[in-house]
C-alpha positions as CSV (number, residue, x, y, z in Angstrom):
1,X,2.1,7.5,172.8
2,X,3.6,9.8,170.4
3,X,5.6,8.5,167.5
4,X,8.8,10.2,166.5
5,X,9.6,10.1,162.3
6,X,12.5,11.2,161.2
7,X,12.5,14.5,160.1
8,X,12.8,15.2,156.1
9,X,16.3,16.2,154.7
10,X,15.4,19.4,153.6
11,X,14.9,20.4,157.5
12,X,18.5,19.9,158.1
13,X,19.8,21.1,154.7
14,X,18.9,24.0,152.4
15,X,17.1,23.0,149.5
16,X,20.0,24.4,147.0
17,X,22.2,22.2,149.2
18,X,19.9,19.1,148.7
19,X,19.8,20.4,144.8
20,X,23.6,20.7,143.8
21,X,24.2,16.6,145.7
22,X,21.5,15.6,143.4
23,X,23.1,17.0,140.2
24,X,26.1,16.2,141.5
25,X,25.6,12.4,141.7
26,X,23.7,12.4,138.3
27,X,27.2,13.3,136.9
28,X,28.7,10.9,139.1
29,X,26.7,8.1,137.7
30,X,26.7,9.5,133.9
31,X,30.7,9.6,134.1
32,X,30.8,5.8,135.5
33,X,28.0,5.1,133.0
34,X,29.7,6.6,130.1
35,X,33.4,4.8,131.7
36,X,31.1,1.4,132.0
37,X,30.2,1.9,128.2
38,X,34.2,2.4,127.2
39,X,35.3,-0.3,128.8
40,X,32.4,-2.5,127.0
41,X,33.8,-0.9,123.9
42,X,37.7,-1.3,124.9
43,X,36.8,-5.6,125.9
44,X,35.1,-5.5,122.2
45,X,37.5,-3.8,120.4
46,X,40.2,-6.4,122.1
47,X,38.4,-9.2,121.5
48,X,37.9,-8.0,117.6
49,X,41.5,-7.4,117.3
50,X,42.8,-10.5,119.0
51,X,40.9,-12.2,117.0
52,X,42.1,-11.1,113.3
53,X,45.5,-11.4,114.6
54,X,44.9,-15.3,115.6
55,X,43.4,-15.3,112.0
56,X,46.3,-13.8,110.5
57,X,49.0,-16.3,112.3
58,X,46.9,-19.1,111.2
59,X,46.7,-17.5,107.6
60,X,50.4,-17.3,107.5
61,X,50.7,-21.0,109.0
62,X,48.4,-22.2,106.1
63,X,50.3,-20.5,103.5
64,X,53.2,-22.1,104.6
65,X,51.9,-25.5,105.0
66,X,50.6,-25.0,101.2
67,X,53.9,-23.8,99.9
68,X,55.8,-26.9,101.9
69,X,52.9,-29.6,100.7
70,X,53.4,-27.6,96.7
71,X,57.3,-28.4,96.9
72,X,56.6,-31.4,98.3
73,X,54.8,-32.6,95.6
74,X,56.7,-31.3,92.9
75,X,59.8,-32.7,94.4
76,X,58.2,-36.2,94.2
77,X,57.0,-35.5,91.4
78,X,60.2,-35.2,89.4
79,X,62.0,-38.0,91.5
80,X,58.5,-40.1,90.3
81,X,59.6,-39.1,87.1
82,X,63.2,-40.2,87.1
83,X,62.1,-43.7,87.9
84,X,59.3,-44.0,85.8
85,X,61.8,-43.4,83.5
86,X,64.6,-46.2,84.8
87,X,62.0,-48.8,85.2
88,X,61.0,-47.9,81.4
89,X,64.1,-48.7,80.3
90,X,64.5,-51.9,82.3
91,X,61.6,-52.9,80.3
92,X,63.1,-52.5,77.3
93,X,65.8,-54.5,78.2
94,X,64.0,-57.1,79.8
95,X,61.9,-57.6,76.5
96,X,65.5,-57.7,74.3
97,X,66.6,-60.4,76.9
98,X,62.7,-62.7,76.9
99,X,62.7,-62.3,73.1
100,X,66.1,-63.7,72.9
101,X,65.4,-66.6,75.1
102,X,62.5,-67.5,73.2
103,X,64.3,-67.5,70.2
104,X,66.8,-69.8,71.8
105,X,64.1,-71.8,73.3
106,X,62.8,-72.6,69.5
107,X,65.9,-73.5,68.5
108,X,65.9,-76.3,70.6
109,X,63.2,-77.4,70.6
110,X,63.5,-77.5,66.6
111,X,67.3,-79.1,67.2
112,X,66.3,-81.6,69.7
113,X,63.4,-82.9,66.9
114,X,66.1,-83.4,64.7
115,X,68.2,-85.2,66.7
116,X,65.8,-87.8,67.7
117,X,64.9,-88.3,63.9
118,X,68.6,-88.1,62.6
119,X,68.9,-91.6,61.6
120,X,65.6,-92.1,59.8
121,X,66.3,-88.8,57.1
122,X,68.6,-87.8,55.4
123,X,68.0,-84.4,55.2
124,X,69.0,-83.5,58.6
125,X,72.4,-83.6,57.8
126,X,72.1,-80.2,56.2
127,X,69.8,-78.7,58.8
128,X,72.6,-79.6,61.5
129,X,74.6,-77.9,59.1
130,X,72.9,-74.4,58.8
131,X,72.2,-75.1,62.8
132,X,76.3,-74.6,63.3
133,X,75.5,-71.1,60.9
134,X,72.9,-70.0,63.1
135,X,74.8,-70.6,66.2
136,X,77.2,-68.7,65.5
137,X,74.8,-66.0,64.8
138,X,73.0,-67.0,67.7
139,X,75.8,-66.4,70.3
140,X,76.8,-63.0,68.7
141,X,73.3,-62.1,69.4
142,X,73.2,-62.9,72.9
143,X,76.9,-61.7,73.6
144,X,75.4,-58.2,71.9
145,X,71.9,-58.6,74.3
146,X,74.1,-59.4,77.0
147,X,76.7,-56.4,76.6
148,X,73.8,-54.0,76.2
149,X,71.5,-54.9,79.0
150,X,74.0,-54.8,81.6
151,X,71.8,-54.0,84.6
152,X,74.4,-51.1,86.0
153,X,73.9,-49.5,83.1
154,X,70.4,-48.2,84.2
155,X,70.3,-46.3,87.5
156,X,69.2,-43.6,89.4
157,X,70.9,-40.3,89.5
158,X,71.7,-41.0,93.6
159,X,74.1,-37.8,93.8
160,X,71.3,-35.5,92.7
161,X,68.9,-37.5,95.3
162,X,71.2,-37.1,97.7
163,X,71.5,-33.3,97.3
164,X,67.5,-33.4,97.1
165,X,67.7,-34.7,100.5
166,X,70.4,-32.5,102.0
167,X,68.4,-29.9,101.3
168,X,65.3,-31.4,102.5
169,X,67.0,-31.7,105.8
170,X,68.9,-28.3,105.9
171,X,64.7,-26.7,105.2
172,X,64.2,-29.0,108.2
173,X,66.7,-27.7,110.8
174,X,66.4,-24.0,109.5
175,X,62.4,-24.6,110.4
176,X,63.2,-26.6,114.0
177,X,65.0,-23.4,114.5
178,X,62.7,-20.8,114.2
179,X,59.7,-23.0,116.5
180,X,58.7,-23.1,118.5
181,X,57.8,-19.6,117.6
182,X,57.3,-18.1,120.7
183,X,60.8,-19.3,122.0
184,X,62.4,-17.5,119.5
185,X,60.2,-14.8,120.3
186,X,60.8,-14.5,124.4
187,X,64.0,-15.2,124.5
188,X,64.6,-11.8,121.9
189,X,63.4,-10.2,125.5
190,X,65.4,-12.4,128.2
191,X,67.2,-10.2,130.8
192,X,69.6,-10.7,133.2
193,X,68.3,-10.4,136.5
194,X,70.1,-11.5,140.0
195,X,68.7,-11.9,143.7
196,X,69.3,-9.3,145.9
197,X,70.3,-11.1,149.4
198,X,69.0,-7.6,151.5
199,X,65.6,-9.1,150.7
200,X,66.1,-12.5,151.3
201,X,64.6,-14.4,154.5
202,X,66.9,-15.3,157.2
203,X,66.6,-19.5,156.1
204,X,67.0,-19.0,152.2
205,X,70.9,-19.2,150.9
206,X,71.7,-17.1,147.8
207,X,74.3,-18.4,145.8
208,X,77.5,-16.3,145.2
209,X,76.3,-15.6,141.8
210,X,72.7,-14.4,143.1
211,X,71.0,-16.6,140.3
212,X,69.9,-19.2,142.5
213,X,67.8,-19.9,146.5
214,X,67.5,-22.9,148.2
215,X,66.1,-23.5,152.0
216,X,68.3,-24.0,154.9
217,X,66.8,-25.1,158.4
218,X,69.5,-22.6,160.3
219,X,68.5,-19.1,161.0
220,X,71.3,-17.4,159.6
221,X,72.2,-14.1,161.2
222,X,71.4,-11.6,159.2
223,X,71.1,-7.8,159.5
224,X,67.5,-7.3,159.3
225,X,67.1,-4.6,156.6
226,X,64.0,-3.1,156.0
227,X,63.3,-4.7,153.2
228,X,64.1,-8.4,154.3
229,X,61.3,-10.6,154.0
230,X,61.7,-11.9,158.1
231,X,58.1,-14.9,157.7
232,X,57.4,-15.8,154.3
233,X,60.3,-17.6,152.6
234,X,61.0,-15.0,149.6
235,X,63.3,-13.1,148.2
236,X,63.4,-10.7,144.9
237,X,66.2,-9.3,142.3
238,X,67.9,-6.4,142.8
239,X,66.8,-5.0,139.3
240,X,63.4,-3.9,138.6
241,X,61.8,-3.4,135.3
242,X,59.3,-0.6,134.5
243,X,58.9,-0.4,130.6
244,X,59.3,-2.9,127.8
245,X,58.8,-6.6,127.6
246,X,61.2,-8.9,129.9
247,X,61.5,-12.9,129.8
248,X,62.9,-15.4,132.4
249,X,63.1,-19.1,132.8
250,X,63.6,-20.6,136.3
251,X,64.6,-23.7,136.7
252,X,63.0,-25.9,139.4
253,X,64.3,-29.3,138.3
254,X,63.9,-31.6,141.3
255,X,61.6,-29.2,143.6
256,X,57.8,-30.9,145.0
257,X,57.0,-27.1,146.4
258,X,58.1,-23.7,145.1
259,X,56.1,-20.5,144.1
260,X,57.8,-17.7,141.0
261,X,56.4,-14.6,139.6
262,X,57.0,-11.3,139.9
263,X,56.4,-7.9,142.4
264,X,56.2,-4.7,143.0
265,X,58.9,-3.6,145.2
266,X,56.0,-2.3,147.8
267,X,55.1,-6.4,148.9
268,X,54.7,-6.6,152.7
269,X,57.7,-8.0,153.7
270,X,57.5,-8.0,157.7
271,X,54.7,-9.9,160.1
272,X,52.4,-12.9,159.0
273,X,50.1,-10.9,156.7
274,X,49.2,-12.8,154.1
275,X,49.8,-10.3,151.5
276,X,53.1,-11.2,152.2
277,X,52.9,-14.4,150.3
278,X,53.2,-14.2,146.2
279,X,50.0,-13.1,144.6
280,X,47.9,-13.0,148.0
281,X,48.4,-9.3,147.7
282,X,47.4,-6.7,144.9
283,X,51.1,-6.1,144.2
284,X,52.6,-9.5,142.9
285,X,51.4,-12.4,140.7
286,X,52.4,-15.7,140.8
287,X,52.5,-19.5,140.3
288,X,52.9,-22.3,142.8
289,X,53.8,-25.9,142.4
290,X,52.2,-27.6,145.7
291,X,51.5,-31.4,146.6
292,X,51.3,-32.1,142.9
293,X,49.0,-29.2,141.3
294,X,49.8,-26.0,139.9
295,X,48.0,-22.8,141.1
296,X,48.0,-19.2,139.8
297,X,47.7,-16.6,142.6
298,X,47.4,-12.6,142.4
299,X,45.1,-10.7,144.9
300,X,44.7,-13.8,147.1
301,X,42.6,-15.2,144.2
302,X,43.4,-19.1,143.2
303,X,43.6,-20.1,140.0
304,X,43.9,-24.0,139.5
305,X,45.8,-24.9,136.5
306,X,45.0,-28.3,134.7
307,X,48.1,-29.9,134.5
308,X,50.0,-32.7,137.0
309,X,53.2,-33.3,134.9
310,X,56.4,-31.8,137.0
311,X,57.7,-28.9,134.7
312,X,61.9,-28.2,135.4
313,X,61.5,-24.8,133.6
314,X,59.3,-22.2,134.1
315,X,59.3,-19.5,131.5
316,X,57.8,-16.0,133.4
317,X,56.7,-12.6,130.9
318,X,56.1,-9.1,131.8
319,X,54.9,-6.9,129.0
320,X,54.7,-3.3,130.4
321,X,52.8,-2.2,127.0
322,X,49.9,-4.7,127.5
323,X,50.2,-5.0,131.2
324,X,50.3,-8.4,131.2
325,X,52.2,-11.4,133.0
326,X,52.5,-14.6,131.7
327,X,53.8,-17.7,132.8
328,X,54.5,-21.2,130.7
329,X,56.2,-24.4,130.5
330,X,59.4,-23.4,128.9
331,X,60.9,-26.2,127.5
332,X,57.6,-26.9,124.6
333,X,56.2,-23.6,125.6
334,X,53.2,-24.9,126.8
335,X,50.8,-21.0,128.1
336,X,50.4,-22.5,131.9
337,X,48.6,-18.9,133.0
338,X,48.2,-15.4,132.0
339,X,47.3,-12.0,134.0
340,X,46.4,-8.8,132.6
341,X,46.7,-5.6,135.2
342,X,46.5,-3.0,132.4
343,X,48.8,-1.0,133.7
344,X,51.7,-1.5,136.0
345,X,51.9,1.1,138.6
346,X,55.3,0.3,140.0
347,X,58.4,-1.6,138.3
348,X,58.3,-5.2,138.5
349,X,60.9,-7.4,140.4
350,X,61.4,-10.9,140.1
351,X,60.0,-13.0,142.8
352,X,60.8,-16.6,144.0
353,X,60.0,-18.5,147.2
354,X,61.7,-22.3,146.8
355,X,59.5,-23.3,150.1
356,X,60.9,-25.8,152.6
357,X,62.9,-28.9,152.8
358,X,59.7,-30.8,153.4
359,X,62.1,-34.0,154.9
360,X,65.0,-33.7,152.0
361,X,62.3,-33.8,149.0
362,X,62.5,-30.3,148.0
363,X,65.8,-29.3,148.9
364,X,67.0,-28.9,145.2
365,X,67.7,-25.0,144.5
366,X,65.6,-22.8,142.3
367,X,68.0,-21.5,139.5
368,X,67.9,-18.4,137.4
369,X,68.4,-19.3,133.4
370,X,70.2,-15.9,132.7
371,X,70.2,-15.3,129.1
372,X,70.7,-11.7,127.9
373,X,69.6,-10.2,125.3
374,X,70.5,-6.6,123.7
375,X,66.5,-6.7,122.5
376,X,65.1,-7.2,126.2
377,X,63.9,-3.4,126.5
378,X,62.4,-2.9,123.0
C-alpha cells in the first residue's frame, strides 16, 4: 500500500510567492512586536506619572496639614499665654489676701493672750490700747486688700477669644466646602441630560420632565421606533457626549434592583441578545445593584464590587481625554468602579435600566440629579 504525503508548498506556489509571505509576516510580527513594546512603555510611563501625581496630592495635603497643625499651635500658644498670665496675677493677689490673714490671725492670737491674763498685769491696759491703733490700721488694710483683689478685676480677654474662634470656625466651613475634593471637582463637569422616551421599552414610564424611569407591569402602546429597546428594560438620553469630561448623579433611593452607566448609541436594542443588556456588549459600561451586591459590567465581563451598604446616589464620569468611565458613591464619594477604553469611538449616552417591580420592592423611580454647569465641556 502506497502512502500519500502531502505535497510541499513550494509545488503549489512559486518560490518568490512562498518568499514575499515570509517577509511579509516577519514585518507583521516586528510591527506587533515593536506595538507590544509601546504599549509596555505607555503602561510604564502611566504608572510613573500616576504615581508622582498621587505623590504630589499627598505633598500638598501634608503641607496643609503642617500649616493648620503650625497655626494651631501658635494659636494656643498665645491663648496659653494669656492665662498664664491671669492665673499669675491671681497669685499675686491671693498671696496679698493669705499674708493679710495671717497677720490678722497673729493678732489674735496675741489679743486673745492678753485677755485671758488682763486681770493679773497691769500692763495690758496699754497694749489693749495700741490694739484699738492697730485696728484701725488693720481694717484700712484689709478694706485696701479687699478693694484691690476684687476677683473681676482679672479676666480673660473673652471678646478677642471669641473672635479667635469665629475665625476658627469660618477656616472650618471654608475647608468643609472645598471637600470632599473630588465633589467640588465633578460637579465643575455636571451636565444636564434628559431621557429620550423613542428609546424607552414599552413597560418603563418617563416622567414629563424626562429626568426620571420607573417600571410599569402594562405594555404601553407604543410606536416601535427603531431605536426602542422592545426586551431589555432600558432606555438612554437624548443627548450624547463625544469630547470633554461629563458628571451625573442618579438617584436610586429605595430601589433593591437597577443597573446605570453609559452607551454608545450603536447598543442592540431589538431581540434577546445579550449585548442588549448594559455592559454585556463592547459598546456600554455599567453598574448593577442586584439581590444585595454591586457588579461592574462592560463586554459581558463581571466585576464584583466589595461593598453591601444600599447607596441612594450614584455619581457616573466620562472623560473623553482619558477614555475613562467611572462610577462612585456620590454622597462621600466613595470610587465604587473605574473603566478605561482609551478611546471612545462613538459619543456616549446615558444609560439606565430601573429593572422590575420585583412584588412592590423596587418600584421606586430612578431619578436624574440634573445640575448644570457652564464648565461641563472643558
Amino acid at each position: 500500500m502506497v502512502e500519500n504525503f502531502p505535497k510541499p508548498l513550494c509545488n503549489h506556489f512559486p518560490q518568490e510567492t512562498l518568499e514575499k509571505h515570509l517577509v511579509s509576516l516577519k514585518k507583521q510580527r516586528d510591527a506587533v512586536k515593536h506595538r507590544l513594546k509601546k504599549l509596555a512603555a505607555r503602561q510604564s510611563e502611566i504608572t510613573k506619572k500616576s504615581a508622582a501625581i498621587r505623590e504630589n496630592v499627598a505633598m500638598k495635603y501634608q503641607e496643609i496639614q503642617t500649616v493648620l497643625e503650625e497655626d494651631l499651635r501658635l494659636t494656643l500658644s498665645h491663648l496659653e499665654m494669656e492665662e498664664r498670665a491671669a492665673v499669675s496675677a491671681l497669685d499675686g493677689l491671693m498671696e496679698r489676701n493669705c499674708a493679710l490673714i495671717q497677720g490678722i490671725e497673729q493678732d489674735l492670737a496675741r489679743l486673745s493672750l492678753v485677755l485671758e491674763h488682763c486681770d493679773t498685769e497691769p500692763d495690758s491696759m496699754s497694749f489693749v490700747l495700741h490694739a484699738e491703733l492697730d485696728d484701725t490700721e488693720t481694717a484700712d488694710r484689709v478694706l485696701d486688700v479687699l478693694n484691690q483683689s476684687d476677683p473681676s478685676s482679672v479676666s480673660l480677654d473673652e471678646a478677642k477669644a471669641n473672635q479667635i474662634l469665629s475665625l476658627t470656625n469660618s477656616m472650618l466651613l471654608l475647608v468643609c466646602s472645598q471637600i470632599p475634593l473630588m465633589k467640588k471637582l465633578l460637579k465643575s463637569y455636571s451636565s444636564e441630560v434628559h431621557l429620550d422616551p423613542e428609546t424607552a421599552h414599552p413597560k418603563l414610564v418617563i416622567s414629563p420632565k424626562c429626568d426620571s424611569v420607573s417600571y410599569t407591569d402594562a405594555w404601553q402602546k407604543l410606536r416601535d421606533q427603531p431605536g426602542r429597546f422592545d426586551t431589555t428594560l432600558n432606555v438612554i438620553s437624548l443627548q450624547g457626549f463625544s469630547f470633554g469630561r461629563h458628571y451625573w448623579e442618579i438617584d436610586v433611593t429605595g430601589k433593591t434592583y437597577w443597573e446605570l452607566g453609559v452607551t454608545f448609541p450603536s447598543i442592540p436594542r431589538k431581540g434577546v441578545s445579550e449585548e442588549c443588556w448594559l455592559g454585556r456588549g463592547a459598546v456600554s459600561w455599567c453598574v448593577e445593584f442586584f439581590d444585595g451586591e454591586y457588579t461592574a459590567w462592560h463586554g459581558g465581563v463581571p466585576h464584583q464590587l466589595p461593598f453591601t451598604k444600599r447607596f441612594c446616589r450614584i455619581g457616573v464620569m466620562c472623560s473623553f481625554p482619558a477614555g475613562l468611565v467611572t462610577f462612585l458613591e456620590a454622597d462621600k464619594m466613595t470610587p465604587l468602579f473605574s473603566f478605561c477604553a482609551g478611546t471612545f469611538s462613538e459619543c456616549l449616552h446615558l444609560a439606565l435600566c430601573p429593572g422590575h417591580n420585583h412584588s412592590g420592592t423596587n418600584s421606586s423611580p430612578i431619578l436624574i440629579c440634573n445640575e448644570s454647569s457652564p464648565t461641563s465641556d472643558l
